[in-house]
N, CA, C and O of each residue as an XYZ file, in Angstrom:
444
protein
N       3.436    -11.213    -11.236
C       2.196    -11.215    -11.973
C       1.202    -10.288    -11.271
O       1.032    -10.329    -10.052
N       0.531     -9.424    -12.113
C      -0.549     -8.766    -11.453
C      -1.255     -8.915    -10.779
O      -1.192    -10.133    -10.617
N      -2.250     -8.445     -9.953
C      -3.850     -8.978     -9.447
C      -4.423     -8.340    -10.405
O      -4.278     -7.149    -10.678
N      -5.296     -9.363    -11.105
C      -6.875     -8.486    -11.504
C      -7.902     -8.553    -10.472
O      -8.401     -9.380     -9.709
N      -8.027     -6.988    -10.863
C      -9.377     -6.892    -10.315
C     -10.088     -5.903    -11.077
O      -9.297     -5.017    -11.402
N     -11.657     -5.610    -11.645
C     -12.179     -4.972    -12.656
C     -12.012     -3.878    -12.124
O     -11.819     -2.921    -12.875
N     -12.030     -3.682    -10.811
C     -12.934     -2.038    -10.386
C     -11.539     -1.254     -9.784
O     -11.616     -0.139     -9.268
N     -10.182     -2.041     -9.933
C      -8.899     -0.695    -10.035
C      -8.666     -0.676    -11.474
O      -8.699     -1.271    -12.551
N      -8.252      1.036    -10.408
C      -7.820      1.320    -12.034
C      -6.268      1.101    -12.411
O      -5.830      1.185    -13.558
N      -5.446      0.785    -11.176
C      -3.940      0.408    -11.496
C      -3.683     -1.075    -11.102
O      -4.054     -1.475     -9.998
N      -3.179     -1.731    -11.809
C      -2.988     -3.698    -11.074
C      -2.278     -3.323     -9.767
O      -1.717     -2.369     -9.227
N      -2.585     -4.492     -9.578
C      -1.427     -4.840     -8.373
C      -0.415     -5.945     -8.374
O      -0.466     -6.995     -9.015
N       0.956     -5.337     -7.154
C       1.663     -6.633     -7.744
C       1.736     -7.133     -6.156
O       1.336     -6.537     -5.155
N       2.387     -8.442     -6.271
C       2.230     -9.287     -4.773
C       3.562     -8.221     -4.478
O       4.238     -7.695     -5.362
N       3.749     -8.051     -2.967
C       5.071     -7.013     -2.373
C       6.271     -8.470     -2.436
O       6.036     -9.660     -2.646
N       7.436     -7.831     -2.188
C       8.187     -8.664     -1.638
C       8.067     -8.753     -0.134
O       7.692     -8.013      0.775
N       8.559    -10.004     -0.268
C       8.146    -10.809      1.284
C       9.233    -10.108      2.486
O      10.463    -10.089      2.547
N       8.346     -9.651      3.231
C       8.706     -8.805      4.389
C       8.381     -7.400      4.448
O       8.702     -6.707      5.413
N       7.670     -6.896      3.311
C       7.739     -5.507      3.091
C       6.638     -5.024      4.061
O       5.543     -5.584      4.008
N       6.802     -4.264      4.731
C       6.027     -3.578      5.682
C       6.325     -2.024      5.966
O       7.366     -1.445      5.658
N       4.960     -1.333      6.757
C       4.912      0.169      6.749
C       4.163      0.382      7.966
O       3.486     -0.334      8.704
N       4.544      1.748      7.935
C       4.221      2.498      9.485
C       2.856      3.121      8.615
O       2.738      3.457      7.437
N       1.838      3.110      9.833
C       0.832      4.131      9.511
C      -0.363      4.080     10.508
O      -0.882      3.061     10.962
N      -0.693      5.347     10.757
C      -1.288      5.505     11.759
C      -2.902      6.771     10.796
O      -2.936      7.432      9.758
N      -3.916      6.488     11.926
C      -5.392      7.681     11.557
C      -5.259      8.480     12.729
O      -4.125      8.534     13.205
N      -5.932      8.950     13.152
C      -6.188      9.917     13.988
C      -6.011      9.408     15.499
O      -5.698     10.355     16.222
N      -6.107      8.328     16.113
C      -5.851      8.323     17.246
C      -5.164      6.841     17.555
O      -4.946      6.429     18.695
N      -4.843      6.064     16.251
C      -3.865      5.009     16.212
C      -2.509      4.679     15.275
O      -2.427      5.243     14.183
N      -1.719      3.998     15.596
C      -0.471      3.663     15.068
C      -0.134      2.546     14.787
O      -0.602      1.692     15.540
N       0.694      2.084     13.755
C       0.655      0.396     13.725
C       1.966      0.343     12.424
O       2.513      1.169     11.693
N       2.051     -1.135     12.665
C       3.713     -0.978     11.975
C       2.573     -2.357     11.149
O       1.529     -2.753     11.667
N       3.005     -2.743     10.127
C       1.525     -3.941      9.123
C       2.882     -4.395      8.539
O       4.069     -4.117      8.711
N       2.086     -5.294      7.703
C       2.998     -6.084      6.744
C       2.173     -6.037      5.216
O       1.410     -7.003      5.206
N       2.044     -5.155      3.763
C       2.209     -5.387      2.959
C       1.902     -6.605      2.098
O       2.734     -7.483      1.867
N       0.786     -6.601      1.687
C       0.425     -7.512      0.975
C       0.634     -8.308     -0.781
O       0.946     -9.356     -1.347
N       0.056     -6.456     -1.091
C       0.322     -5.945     -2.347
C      -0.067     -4.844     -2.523
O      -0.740     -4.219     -1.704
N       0.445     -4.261     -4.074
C       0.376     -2.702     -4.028
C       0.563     -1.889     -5.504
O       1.286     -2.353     -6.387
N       0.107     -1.109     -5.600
C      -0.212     -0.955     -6.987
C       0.103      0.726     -7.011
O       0.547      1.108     -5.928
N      -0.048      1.852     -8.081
C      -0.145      2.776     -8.020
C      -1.446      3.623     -7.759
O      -1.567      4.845     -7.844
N      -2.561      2.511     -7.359
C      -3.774      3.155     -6.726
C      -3.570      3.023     -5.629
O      -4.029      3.991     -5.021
N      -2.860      1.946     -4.645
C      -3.071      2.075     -3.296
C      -2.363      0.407     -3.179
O      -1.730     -0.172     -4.061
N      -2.733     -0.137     -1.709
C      -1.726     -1.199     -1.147
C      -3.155     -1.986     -0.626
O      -4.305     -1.551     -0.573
N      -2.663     -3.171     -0.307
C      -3.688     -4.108      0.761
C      -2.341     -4.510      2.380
O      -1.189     -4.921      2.519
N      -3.219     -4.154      3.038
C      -2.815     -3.773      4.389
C      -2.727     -5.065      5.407
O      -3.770     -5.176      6.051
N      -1.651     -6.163      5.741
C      -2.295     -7.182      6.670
C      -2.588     -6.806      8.106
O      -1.590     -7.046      8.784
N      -3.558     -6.317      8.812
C      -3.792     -6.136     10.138
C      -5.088     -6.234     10.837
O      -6.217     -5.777     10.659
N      -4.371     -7.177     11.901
C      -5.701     -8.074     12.919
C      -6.978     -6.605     13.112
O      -8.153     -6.967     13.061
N      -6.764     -5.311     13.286
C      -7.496     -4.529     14.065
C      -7.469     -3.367     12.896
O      -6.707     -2.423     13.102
N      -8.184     -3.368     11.779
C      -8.204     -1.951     11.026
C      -9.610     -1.426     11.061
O     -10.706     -1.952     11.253
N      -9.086      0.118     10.740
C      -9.898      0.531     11.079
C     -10.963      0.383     10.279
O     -10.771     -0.714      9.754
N     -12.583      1.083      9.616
C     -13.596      1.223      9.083
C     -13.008      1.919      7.657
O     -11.969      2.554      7.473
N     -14.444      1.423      6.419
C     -13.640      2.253      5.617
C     -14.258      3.541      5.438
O     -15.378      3.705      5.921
N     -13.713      4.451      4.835
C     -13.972      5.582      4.905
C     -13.292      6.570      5.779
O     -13.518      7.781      5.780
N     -12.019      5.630      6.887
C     -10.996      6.040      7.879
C     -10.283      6.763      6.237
O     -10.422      6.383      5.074
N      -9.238      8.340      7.053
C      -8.013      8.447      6.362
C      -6.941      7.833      7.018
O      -7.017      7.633      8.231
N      -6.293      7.620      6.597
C      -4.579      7.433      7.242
C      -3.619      8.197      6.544
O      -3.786      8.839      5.507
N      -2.492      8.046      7.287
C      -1.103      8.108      7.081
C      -0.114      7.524      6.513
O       0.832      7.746      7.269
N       0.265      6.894      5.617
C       1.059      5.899      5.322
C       3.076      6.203      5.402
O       3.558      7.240      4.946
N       3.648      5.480      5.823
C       5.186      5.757      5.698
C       5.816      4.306      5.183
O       5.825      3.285      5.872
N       6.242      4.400      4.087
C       6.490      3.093      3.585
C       7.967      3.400      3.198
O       8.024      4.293      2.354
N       9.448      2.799      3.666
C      10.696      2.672      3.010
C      11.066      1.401      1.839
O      11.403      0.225      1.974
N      10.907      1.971      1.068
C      11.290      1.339     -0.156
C      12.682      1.808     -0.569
O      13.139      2.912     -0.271
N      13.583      0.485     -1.580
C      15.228      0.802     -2.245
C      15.413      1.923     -2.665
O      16.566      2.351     -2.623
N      14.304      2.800     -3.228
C      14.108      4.173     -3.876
C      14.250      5.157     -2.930
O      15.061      6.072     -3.075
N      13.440      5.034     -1.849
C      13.432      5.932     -0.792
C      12.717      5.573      0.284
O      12.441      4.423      0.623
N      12.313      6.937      1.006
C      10.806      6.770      1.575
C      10.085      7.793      0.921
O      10.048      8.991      0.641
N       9.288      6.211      0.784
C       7.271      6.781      0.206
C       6.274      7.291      1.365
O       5.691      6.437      2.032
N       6.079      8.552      1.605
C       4.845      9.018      2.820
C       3.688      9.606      1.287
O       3.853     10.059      0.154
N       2.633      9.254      2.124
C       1.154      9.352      1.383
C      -0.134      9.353      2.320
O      -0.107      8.895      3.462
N      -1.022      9.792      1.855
C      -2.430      9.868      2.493
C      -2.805      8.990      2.008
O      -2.307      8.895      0.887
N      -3.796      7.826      2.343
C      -5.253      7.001      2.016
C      -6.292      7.174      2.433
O      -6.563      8.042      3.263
N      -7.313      6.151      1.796
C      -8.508      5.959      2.978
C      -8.611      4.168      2.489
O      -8.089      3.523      1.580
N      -9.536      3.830      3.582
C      -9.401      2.907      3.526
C     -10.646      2.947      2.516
O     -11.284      3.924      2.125
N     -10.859      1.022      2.083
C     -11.848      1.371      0.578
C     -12.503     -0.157      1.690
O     -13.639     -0.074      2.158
N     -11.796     -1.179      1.918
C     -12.367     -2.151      2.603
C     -11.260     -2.782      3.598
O     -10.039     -2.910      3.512
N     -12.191     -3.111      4.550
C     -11.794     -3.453      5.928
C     -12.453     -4.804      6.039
O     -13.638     -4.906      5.720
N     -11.648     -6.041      6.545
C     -11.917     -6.619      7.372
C     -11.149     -7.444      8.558
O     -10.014     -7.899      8.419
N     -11.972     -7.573      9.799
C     -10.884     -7.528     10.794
C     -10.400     -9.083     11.222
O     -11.046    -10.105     10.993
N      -9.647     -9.035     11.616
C      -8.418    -10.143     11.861
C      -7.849     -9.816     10.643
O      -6.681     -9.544     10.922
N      -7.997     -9.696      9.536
C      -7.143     -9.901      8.372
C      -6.391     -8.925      7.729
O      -5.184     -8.919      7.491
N      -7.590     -7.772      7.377
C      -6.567     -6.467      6.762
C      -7.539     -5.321      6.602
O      -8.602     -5.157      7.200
N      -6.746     -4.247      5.307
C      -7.551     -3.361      4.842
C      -6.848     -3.291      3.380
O      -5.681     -3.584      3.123
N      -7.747     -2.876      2.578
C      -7.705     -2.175      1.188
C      -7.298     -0.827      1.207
O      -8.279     -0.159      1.532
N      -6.389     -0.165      1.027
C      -6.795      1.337      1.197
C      -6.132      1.807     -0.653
O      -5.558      1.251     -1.589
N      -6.717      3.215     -0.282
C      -6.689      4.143     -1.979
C      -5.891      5.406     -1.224
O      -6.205      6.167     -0.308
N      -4.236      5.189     -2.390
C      -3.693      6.930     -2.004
C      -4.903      7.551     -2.553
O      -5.628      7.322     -3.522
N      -4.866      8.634     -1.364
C      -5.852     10.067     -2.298
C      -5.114     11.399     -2.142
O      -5.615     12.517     -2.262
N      -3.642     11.050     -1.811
C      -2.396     12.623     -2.118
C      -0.917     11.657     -1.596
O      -0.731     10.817     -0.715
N       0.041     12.356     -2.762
C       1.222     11.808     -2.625
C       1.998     12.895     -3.259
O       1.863     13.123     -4.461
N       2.886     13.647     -2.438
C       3.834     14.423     -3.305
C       4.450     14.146     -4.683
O       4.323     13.024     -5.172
N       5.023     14.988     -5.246
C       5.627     14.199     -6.690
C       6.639     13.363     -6.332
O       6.538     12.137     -6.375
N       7.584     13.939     -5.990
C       8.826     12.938     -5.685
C       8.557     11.612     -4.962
O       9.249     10.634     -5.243
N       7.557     11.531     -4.021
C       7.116     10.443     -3.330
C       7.104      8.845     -4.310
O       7.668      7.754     -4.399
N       5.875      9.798     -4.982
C       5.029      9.054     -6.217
C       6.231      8.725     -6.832
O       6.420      7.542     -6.550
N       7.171      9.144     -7.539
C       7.924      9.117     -8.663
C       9.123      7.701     -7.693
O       9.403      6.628     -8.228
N       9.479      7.994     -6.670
C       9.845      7.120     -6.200
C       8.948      5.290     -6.009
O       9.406      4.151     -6.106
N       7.625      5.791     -5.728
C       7.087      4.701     -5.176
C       6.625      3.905     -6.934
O       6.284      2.728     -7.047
N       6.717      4.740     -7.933
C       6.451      4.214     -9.417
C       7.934      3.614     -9.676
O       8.059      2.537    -10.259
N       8.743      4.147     -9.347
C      10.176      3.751     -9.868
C      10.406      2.419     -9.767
O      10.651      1.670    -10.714
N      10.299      2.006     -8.186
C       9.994      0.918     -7.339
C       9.518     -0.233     -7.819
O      10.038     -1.331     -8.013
N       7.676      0.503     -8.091
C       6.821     -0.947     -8.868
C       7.033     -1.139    -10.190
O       6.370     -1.878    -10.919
N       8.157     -0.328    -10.563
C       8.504     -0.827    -12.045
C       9.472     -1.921    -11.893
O       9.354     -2.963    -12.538
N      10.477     -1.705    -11.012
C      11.265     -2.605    -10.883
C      11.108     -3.738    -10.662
O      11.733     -4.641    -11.218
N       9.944     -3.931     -9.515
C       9.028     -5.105     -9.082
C       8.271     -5.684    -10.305
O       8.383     -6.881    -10.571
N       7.571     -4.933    -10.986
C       6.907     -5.149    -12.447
C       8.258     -6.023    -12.840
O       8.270     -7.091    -12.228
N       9.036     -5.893    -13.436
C       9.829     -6.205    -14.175
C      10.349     -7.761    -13.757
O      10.419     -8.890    -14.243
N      10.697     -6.942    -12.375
C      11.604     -8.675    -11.697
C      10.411     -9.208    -10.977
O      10.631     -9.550     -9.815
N       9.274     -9.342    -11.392
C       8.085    -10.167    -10.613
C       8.140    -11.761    -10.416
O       7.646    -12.371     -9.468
N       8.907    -12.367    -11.609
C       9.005    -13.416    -11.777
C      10.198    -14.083    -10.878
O      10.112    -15.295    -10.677
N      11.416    -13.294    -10.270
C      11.966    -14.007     -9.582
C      11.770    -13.706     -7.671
O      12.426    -13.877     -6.644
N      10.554    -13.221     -8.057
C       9.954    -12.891     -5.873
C       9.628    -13.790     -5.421
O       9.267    -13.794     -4.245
């Protein structure tokens, strides 16, 4: 099932449980755990993120492939997580990381 929320413009779906990604900004690195994630961007679980308005890095392996992408973060808060928004994703990336949340779309009901 989706998340609503008014102010994306793509839903989100809950990840499957365990899904996690590498991603690092400019002078840090961190391996997170995946909250949820949509074709605007992901929610990030981590004790120490950065501010928003940080870019990052994202490297996410998904059944499709690996998904690498740019964000920024949109909201931060700490002990818990971050919000972030892709703002560049190659085609093939994208086309992989859509392939993915279709599948998830689809089989949402048995995660």
């Amino acid at each position: 099932m989706a998340t609503v929320n008014d102010h994306r413009r793509y839903s989100r779906l809950p990840s499957p449980k365990g899904t996690i990604l590498a991603w690092q900004t400019a002078n840090k690195r961190d391996v997170s755990r995946v909250v949820n994630l949509g074709l605007g961007g992901l929610y990030i679980r981590t004790s120490d993120p950065p501010p928003p308005g940080t870019f990052i890095q994202l490297l996410l392996d998904v059944p499709t492939g690996e998904v690498r992408a740019r964000a920024i973060v949109q909201r931060s808060k700490p002990k818990e997580g971050m919000g972030v928004k892709f703002v560049a994703m190659q085609q093939e990336h994208r086309a992989r990381f859509a392939q993915w949340l279709k599948h998830l779309s689809v089989n949402a009901d048995r995660l």
